[in-house]
C-alpha positions in Angstrom: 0.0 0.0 0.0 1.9 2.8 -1.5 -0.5 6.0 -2.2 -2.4 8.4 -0.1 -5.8 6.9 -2.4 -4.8 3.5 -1.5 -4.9 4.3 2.3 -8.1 6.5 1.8 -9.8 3.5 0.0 -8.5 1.1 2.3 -9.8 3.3 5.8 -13.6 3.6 4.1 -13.4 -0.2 4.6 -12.6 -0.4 7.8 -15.2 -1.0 10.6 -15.9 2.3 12.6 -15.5 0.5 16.3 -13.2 -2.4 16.7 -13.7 -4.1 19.5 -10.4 -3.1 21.3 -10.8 0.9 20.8 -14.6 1.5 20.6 -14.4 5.5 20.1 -14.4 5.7 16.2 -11.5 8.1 14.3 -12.7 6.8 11.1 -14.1 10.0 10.1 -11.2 11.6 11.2 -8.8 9.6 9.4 -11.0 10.3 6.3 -11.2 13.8 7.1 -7.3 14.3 7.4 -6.3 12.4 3.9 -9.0 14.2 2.2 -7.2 17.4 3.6 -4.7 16.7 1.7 -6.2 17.7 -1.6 -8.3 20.4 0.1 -5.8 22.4 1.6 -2.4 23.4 0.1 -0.3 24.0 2.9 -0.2 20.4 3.0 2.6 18.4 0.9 1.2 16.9 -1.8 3.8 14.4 -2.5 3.6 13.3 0.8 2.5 8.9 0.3 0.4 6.6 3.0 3.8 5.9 5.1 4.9 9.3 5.0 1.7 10.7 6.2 1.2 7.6 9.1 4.8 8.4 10.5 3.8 12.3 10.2 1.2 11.5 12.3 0.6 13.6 16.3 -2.2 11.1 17.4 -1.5 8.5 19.0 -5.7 7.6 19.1 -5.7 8.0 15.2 -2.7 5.1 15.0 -4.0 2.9 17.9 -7.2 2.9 15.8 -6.3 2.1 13.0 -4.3 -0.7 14.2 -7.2 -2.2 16.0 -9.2 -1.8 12.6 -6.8 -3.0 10.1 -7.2 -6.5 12.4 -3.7 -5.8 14.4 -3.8 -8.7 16.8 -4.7 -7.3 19.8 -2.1 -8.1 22.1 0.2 -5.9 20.0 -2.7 -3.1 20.3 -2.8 -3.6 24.0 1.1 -3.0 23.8 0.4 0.0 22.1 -2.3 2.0 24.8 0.4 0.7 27.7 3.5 2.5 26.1 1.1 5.6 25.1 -0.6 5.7 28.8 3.6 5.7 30.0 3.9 9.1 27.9 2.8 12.5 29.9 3.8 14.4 26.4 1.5 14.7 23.6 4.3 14.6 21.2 5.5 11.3 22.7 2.6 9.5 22.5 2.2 8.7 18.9 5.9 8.1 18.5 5.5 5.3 21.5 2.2 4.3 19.9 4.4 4.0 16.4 7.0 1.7 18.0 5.0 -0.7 18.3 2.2 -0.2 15.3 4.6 0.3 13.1 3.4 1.0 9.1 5.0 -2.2 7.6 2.6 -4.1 10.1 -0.4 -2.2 9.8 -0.1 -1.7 6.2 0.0 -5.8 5.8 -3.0 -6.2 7.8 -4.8 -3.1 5.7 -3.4 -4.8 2.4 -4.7 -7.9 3.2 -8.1 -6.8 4.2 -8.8 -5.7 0.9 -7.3 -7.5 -1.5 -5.9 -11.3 -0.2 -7.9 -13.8 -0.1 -7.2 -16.7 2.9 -6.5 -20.3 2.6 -6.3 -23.4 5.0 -4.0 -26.4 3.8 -3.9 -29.4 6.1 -0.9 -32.2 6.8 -1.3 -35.0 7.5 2.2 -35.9 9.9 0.9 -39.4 10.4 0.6 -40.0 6.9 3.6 -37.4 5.7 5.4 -37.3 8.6 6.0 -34.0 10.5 5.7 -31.1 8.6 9.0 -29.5 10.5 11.5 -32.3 10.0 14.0 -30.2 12.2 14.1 -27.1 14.5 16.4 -25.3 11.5 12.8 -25.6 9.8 11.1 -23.5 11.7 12.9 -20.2 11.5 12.7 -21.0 7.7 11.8 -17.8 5.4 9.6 -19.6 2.7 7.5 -22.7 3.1 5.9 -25.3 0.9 2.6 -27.0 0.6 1.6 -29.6 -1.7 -2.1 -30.3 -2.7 -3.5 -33.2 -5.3 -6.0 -30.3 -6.5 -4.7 -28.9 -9.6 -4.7 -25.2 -9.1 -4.5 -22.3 -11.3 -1.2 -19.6 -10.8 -3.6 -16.8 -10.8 -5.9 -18.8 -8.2 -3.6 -18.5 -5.3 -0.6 -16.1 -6.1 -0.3 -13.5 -3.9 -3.2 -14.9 -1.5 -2.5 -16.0 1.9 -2.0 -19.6 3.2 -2.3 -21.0 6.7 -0.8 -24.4 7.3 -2.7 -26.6 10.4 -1.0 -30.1 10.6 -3.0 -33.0 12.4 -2.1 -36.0 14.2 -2.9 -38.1 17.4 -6.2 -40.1 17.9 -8.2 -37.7 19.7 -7.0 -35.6 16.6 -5.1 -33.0 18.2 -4.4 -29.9 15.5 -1.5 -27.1 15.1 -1.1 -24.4 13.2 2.0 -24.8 11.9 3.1 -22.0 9.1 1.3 -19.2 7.6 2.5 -16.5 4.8 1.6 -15.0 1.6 1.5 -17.9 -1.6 4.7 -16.7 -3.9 4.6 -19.1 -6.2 2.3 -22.2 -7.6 3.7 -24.8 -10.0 2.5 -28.2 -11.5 3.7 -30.7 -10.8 4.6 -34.7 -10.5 2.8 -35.5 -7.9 4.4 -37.7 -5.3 4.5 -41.2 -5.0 2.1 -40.9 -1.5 -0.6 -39.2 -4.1 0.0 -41.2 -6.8 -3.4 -42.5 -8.6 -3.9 -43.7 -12.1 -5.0 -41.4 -14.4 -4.2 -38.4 -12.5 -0.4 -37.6 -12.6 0.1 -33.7 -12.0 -0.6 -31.6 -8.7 0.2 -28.3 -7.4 3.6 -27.5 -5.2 2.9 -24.2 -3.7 5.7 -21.9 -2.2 5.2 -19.5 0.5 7.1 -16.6 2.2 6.8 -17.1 6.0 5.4 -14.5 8.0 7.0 -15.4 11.7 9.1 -18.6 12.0 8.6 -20.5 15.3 7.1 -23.2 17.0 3.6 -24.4 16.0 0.6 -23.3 17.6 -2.0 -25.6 19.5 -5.3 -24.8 18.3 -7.7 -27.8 18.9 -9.8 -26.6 21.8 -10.4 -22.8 20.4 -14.0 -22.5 20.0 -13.8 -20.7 16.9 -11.3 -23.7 15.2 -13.9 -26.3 16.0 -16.4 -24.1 13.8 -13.6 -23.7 11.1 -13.0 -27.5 11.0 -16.5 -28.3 10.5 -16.9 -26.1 7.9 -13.7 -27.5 6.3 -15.4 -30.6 6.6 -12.7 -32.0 8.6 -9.8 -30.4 6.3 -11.0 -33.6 3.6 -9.9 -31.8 0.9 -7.1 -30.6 2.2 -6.5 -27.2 0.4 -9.7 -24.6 0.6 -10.2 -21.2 0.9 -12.1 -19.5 4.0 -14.1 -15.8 3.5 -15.5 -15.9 6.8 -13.8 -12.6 8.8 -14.3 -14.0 12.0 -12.4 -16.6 11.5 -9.6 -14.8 9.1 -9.5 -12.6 12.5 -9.1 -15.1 14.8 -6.0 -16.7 12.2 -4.5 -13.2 12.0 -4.5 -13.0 15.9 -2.5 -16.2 16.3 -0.2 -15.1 13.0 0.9 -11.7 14.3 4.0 -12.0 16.1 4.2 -12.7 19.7 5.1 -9.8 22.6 8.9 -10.2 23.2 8.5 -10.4 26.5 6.3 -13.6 26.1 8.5 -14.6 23.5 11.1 -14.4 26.2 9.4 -16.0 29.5 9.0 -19.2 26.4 12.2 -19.6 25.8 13.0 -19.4 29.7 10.7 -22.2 30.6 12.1 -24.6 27.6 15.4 -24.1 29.3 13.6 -24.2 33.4 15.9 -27.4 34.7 12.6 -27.4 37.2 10.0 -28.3 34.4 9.9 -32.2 35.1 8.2 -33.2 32.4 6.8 -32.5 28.6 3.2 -32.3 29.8 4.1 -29.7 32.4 6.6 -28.0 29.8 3.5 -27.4 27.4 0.9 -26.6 29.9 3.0 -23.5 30.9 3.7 -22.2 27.7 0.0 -22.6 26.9 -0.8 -20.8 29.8 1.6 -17.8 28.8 -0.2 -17.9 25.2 -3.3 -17.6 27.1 -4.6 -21.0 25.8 -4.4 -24.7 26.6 -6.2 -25.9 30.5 -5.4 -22.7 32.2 -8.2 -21.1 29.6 -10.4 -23.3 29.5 -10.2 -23.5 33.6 -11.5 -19.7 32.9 -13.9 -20.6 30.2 -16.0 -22.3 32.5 -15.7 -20.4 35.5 -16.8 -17.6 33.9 -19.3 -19.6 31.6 -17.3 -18.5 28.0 -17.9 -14.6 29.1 -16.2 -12.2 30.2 -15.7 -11.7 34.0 -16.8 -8.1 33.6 -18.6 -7.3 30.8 -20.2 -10.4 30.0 -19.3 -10.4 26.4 -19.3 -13.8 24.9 -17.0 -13.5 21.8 -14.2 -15.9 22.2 -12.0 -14.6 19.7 -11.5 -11.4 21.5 -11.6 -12.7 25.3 -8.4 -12.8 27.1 -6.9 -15.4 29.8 -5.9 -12.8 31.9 -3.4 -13.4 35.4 -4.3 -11.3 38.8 -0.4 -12.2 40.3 1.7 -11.3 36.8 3.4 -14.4 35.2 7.0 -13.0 36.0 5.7 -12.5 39.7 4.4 -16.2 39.7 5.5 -20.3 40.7 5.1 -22.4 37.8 2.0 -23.5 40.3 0.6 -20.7 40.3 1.0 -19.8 36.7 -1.1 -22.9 36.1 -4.0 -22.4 39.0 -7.3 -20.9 37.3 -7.7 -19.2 40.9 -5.0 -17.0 39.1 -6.8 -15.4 36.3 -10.1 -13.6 35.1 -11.1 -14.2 31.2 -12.0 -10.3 30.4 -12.5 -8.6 27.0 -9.6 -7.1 25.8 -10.1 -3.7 26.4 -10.7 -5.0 30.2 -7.7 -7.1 30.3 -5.8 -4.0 28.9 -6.4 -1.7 31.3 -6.0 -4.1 34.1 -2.5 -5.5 33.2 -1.5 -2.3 32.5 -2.5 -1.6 36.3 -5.2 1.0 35.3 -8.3 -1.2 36.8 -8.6 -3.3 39.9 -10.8 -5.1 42.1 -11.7 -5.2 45.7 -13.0 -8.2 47.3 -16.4 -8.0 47.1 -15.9 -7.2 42.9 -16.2 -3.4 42.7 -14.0 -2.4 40.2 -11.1 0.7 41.5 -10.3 3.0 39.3 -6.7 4.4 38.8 -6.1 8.0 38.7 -4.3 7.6 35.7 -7.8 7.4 33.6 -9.9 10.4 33.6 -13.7 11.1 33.4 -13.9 11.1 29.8 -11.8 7.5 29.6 -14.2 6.1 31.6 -17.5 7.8 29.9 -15.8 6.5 27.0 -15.2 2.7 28.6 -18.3 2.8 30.2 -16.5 2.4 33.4 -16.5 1.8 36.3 -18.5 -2.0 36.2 -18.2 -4.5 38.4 -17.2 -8.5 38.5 -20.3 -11.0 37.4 -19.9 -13.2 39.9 -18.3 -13.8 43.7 -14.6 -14.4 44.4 -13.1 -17.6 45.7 -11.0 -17.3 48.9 -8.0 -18.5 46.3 -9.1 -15.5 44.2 -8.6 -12.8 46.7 -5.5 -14.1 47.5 -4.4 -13.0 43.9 -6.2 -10.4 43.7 -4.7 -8.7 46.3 -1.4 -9.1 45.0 -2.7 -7.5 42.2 -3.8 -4.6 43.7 -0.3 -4.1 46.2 1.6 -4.2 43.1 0.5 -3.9 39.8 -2.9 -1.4 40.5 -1.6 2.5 39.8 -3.4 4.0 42.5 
């Protein structure tokens, strides 16, 4: 996404209040790149990155970030660094840092123009689709499907990789990126059937290289699988946005600092075993047991507002993960499953709770934040003894008075 036109275009699309920053700038956004034409004192020549870096407001970026389908942990990142700021001028900077334009522009691009696709492997059948950990950190990928595709079918359209295996049939994503090239070809001797010789070996720039992602107990994966028929024909395309959000939540790269308390447990000489290994970084993903522990305490909604969308409800700690045993990482009595906007604000220490579920406001928020989030509300149900015990860690530490 190059031109000012391009962005403009792009913006229209967009939905006025994503779920992560309600209060709309759409008009705004539209308003200031139409200004560009309107008024003169404005630089012409100026294209869509130059006029995002330009930008003095941070609400404008944050935004458009959340619109554009920015996974929201990287948007939560975004209001914490811009709530540290106490300069205007610093605050869309910070908010830039971490929204930068080659991210949000991909997630703008891809809203309207690519079109998504789910291939499944078959590692019982194929073998693992990583052979090696040097796999991984690969920069392009390959697929191979019996189907015999077209080029102009799948070039430049956007590919996510789930691999199955295990009996219950556990899934993973595995690899996601934009399609690069599509060839025909021999097929292999495992897809070899008379009459029908050729298939299609599709290449694929890799997004983020890492380790694959569990998936099978996310609500919204057991809908996708169903309507994928149980992945049977192995290669299809999806145009359902709720679940092309939910893929582009897992696909944006993770926080580095989750990233970091990973690779910390895979080397923890005090994780016995495999099971316990996985359960914790599961946990730190906000997925696995620990979520589902919180999924039914809190009957799939969350703990404050009562929204039931799953895509956007977080598995949210009271005593912060670095703060934490590996016990107590893992105890549901640890954790509330909020919206995101709710989880934001209380990681970030801006939102607490007393015992008795009133919520406690920082200082940091003012009356128009709070109009805005409808605050303050309270928690949807009573707190365990365990809970309080948490919670009050939460608020001697991490609540900004």
């Amino acid at each position: 996404m190059q031109t000012r036109a391009e962005l403009l275009r792009a913006i229209r699309k967009l939905p006025a209040r994503p779920p992560l920053f309600p209060r709309s700038q759409k008009e705004n956004w539209i308003a200031w790149l139409l200004g560009y034409e309107e008024f003169p004192r404005k630089n012409p020549d100026r294209n869509a990155q130059v006029v995002y870096n330009a930008l003095n407001n941070a609400n404008y970026i944050i935004w458009l970030g959340a619109a554009a389908g920015v996974d929201p942990t990287l948007v939560k990142r975004a209001i914490q660094r811009v709530a540290q700021q106490k300069k205007r001028e610093t605050q869309a900077a910070a908010a830039r840092a971490v929204l930068h334009w080659a991210l949000v522009a991909r997630h703008l691009q891809e809203r309207s123009a690519q079109k998504h696709f789910v291939a499944y492997h078959n590692s019982e059948e194929l073998g693992p689709y990583f052979k090696n950990a040097a796999d991984r950190q690969a920069k392009h990928g390959s697929f191979f499907t019996a189907k015999p595709f077209r080029a102009e079918t799948l070039a430049g359209q956007y590919l996510w990789v789930f691999e199955g295996s295990g009996s219950p049939r556990r899934y993973q994503l595995v690899s996601h990126g934009t399609i690069s090239s599509v060839k025909k070809v021999v097929r292999p001797s495992w897809y070899w059937k008379p009459g029908r010789r050729f298939g299609t070996r599709l290449q694929f720039v890799v997004d983020t290289g890492g380790d694959p992602i569990e998936v099978t107990s996310m609500p919204w994966f057991k809908k996708l699988l169903r309507q994928q028929q149980f992945f049977r024909n192995g290669l299809n395309s999806t145009s359902d946005q709720k679940f092309i959000a939910a893929l582009r939540s897992l696909g944006d790269a993770t926080d580095d600092d989750v990233n970091a308390d990973i690779s910390r447990i895979r080397s923890d000489p005090t994780v016995k075993t495999e099971t316990t290994r996985k359960a914790l970084i599961d946990a730190r993903l906000g997925m696995g047991d620990f979520r589902a522990a919180l999924a039914r305490r809190w009957k799939n909604r969350c703990a404050v507002t009562g929204c039931d969308i799953s895509e956007i409800l977080r598995a949210s700690h009271m005593k912060p993960w670095a703060d934490s045993s590996n016990k107590e990482r893992l105890d549901p009595a640890n954790g509330f499953l909020l919206a995101a906007h709710i989880d934001a604000l209380f990681d970030g220490g801006l939102i607490s709770f007393s015992n008795a579920g009133t919520m406690l406001l920082s200082s940091s928020l003012s009356s128009k934040d709070c109009t805005l989030l409808r605050l303050p509300a309270r928690l949807r149900s009573d707190l365990s003894s365990s809970e309080k015990r948490f919670l009050d860690y939460h608020r001697r530490t991490t609540f900004r008075k």
